[in-house]
N, C-alpha and C positions, 0 to 999 in steps of 0.2 A: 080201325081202332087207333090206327096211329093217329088219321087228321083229327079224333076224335079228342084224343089227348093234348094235342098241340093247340087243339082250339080254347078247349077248358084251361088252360097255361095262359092260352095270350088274353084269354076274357076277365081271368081274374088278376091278371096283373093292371089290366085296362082299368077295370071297377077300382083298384086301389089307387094305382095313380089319380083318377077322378074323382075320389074323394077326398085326397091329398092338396089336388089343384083347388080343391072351394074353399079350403082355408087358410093356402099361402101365400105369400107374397110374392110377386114377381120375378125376381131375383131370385130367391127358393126354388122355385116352377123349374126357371132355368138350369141353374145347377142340378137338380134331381136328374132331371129330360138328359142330361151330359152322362150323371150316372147311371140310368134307367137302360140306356141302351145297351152299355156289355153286359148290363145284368140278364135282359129280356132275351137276349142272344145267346149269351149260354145257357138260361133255362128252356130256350128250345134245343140247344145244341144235345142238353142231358137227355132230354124227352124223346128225342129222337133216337140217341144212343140206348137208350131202355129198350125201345119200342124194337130194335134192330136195326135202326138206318145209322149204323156207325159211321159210316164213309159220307155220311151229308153233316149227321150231328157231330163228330169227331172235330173235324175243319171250322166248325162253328164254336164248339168251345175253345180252341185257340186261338181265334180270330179275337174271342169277347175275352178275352186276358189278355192279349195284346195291348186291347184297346184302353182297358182297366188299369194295366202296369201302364201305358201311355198317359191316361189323365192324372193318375197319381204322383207320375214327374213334373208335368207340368203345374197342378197344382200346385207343388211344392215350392216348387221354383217362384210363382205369383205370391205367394205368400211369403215368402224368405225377405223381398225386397220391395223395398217403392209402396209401402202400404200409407204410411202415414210421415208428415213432416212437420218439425219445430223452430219455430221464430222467438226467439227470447229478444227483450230490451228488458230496460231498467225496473219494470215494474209489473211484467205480466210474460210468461210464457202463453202462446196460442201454437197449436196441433191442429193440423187439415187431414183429414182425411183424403186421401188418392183417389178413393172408386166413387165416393159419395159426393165427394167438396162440404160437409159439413167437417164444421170447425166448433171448436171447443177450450178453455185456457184456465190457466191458473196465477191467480193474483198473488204478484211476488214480493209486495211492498203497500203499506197504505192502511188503512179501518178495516180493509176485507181481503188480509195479507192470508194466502193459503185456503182461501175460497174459491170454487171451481164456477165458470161463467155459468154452465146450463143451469145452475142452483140455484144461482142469484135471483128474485124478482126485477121486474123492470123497472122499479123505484131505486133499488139497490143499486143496478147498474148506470142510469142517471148520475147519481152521487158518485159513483167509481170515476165517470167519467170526468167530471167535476174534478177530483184528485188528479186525475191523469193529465188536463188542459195543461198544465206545466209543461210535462214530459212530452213531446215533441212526435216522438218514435213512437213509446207507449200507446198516445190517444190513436197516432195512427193505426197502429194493430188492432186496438181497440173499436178504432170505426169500422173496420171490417167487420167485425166481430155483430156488431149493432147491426148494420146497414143488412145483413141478413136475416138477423132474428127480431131488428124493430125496424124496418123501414121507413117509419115516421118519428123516430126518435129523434129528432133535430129538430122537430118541432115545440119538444118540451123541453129542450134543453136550453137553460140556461145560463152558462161559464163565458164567461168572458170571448166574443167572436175571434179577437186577436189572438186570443190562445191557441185556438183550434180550427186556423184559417191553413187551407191546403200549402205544402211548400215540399222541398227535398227535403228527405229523411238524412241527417247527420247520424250514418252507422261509424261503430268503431269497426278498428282493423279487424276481419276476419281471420276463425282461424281453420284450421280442415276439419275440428270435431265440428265447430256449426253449419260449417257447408257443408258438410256431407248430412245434417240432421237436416237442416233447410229444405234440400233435395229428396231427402229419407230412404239416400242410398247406405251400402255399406262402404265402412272403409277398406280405401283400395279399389275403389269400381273407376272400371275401366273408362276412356272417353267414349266410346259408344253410352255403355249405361248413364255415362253423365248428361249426354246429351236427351236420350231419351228422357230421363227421369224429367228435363227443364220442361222439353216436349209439352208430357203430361201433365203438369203442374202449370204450366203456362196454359192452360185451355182450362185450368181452373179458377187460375188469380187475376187473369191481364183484365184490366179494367173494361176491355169492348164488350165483353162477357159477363161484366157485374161484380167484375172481383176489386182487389184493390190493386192502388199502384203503389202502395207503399210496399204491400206483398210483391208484388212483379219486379219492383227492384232489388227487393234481397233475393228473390231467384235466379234474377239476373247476374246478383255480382257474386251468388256462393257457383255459378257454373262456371263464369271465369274466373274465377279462384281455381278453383280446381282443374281447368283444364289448362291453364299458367305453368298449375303444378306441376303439371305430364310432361309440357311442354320444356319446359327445367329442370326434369327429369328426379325430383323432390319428393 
């Protein structure tokens, strides 16, 4: 009676999850399968303890709260910090995302002042950038921006080539609220977390990778910034 019950337990948790997996995504899949386990664990642990095998089911549900009070710190912790980062200049805020590397911004000046990029059409964005060929920093934030979501947009673009010919980015002085959002640490994170956070951000912007170098250099200078700081004890 017992294997009997233990089996109906694990078959219908099986059939659910298999139903679950045909319609989600990847990343879902995953996440669930992390919490799927102390769950499946202590529903044998209970079945068993029903059934009278305390001394096996017993250890098996404080094994799968263990494990459940374990992922829910961590969790926590992954979500607290390092999730997303902000690059402001003159004329556009752009935000990356951390786990994804999709990026997204908001226009801060210009025809399309307080318009979010993913909104824009690609006629739109053209013109944007047309505005932007001035701004230096901007266009470069901005080609990141493009070089993902239009690949071929530089074929229709056309602004003046001098404008919007590759060079160093003239940043103003930083200051620890922008490096720390650059990074998309909190304030106060330690050199360890500073370096991690460049880490991982740097596997998403450096240009070997497809990212930019105008990005990789403000990642660059908000980490020593900040680790300057520690260093000077600031």
């Amino acid at each position: 009676m017992t294997i009997l019950l233990v089996l109906i337990g694990v078959i219908g948790i099986a059939i659910l999850l298999g139903i679950y997996a045909l319609n989600a995504q990847p990343s879902q899949i995953a996440r669930v399968l992390r919490i799927a386990g102390p769950i499946v664990l202590g529903a044998l642990g209970i079945i068993l303890s029903l059934a009278g095998r305390v001394a096996i089911g017993g250890p098996m549900i404080m094994l799968a709260f263990a494990l459940f009070s374990r992922l829910r710190k961590y969790s926590g912790v992954s979500k607290a910090k390092g999730q997303q980062s902000t690059v402001r200049t003159a004329m556009l805020e752009m935000m990356l995302d951390h786990d994804t590397g999709a990026m997204n911004g908001v226009v801060l000046a210009g025809s399309h002042e307080g318009d979010v990029l993913d909104e824009l059409s690609d006629d739109a964005l053209l013109v944007l950038a047309a505005e932007m060929s001035g701004d230096h920093e901007s266009m470069q934030l901005l080609e990141a921006y493009l070089d993902r979501r239009m690949p071929e947009w530089r074929d229709n673009f056309e602004a003046d080539a001098g404008a919007r010919s590759a060079g160093t980015a003239q940043s103003g002085a930083m200051t620890h609220q922008e490096a720390y959002q650059i990074l998309g640490i909190e304030e106060g994170a330690s050199a360890v977390q500073i370096r991690k956070a460049h880490r991982s951000l740097m596997q998403r912007v450096h240009p070997d990778v497809g990212g930019s170098a105008f990005l990789a250099q403000r990642v660059n200078e908000a980490k020593d910034f900040l680790l300057r700081a520690h260093e000077d004890g600031s």
